[in-house]
C-alpha positions in Angstrom: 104.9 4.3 4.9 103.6 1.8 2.9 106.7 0.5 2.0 108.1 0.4 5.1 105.0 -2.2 7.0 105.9 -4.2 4.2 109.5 -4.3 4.6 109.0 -5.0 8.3 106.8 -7.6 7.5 109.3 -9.1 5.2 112.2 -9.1 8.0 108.9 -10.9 10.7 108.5 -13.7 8.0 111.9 -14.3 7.0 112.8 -14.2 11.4 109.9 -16.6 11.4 110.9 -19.3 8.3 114.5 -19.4 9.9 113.3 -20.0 13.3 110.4 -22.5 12.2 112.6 -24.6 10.1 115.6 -24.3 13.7 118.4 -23.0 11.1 121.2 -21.2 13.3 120.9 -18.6 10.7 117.2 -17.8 12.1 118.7 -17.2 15.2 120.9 -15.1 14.3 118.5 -13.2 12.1 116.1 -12.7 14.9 118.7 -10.9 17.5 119.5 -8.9 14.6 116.3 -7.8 14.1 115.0 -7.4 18.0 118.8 -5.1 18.4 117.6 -3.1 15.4 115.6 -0.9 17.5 117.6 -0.3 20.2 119.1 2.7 18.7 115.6 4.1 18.6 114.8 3.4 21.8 118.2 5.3 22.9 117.2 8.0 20.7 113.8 8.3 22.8 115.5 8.1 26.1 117.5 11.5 25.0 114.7 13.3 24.1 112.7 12.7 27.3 112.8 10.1 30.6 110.4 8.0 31.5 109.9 5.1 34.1 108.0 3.3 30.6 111.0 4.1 28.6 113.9 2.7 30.5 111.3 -0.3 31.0 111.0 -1.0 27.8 114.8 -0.8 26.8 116.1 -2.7 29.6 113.8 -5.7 28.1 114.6 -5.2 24.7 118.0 -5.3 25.8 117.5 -8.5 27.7 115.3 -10.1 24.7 119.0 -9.8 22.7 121.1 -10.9 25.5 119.2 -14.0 26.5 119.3 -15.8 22.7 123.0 -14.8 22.0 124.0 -16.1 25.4 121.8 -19.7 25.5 122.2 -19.9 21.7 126.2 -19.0 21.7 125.6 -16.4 19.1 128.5 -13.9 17.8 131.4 -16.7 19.2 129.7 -16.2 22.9 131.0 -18.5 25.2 132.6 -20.7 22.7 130.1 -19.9 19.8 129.1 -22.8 17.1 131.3 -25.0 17.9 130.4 -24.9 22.0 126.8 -24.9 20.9 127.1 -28.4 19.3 129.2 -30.2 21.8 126.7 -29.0 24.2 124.0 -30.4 22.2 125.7 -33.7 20.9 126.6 -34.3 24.8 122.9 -34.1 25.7 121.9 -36.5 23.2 124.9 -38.9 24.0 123.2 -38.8 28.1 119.8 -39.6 26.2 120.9 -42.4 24.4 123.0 -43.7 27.3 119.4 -43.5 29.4 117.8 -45.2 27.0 120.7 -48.1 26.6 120.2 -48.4 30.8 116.9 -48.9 30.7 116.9 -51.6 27.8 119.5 -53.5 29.6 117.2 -53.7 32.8 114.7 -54.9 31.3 116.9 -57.8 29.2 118.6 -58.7 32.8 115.5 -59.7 34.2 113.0 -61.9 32.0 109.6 -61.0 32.5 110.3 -57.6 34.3 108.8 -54.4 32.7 107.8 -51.2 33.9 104.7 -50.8 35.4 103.1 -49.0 33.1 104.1 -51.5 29.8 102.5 -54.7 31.8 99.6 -56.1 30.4 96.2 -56.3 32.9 94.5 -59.3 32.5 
């Protein structure tokens, strides 16, 4: 039994070094792990019903199908390379906000913000 806690804590720490450090390998790890125990869960609902039961699978289920979904995971709705576009198209609208608001503030000397002038 031992051995087992430790395993499971082994799979927790390296779910939580691959999500901590935002490697796409965490990500993956960590559906893995969460799907790991659905056939258990399964397993219970055969042996005996419960209102608890189906609860508890129908979030499990959810906790896998929410990350591989958002995330792209497993080539879902485009996969890696949909996942990055996605991403480097966000950043582009961030710099292109930031390049906006720069070239108000060069177009009219002495204009800033309200909350960058100085109160004297």
């Amino acid at each position: 039994m031992a051995c087992l806690l430790f395993g499971y804590a082994a799979v927790q720490i390296v779910e939580a070094v691959g999500l901590w450090l935002l490697k796409r390998w965490g990500e993956y790890f960590a559906v893995v792990a969460t799907s790991a125990f659905l056939p258990l869960e399964v397993y219970e609902l055969t042996e005996r019903i419960t209102v608890l039961r189906i609860g508890t699978l129908v979030v499990n289920i959810a906790a896998v199908a929410y990350p591989v979904a958002s995330k792209r995971l497993f080539g879902v709705r485009g996969g890696a390379a949909a996942f990055e576009a996605e991403r480097h198209a966000a950043s582009l609208l961030e710099v292109e906000d930031a390049a906006q608001v720069a070239h108000v503030r060069t177009e009219e000397p002495g204009a800033f913000p309200p909350d960058v002038r100085v109160q004297h």
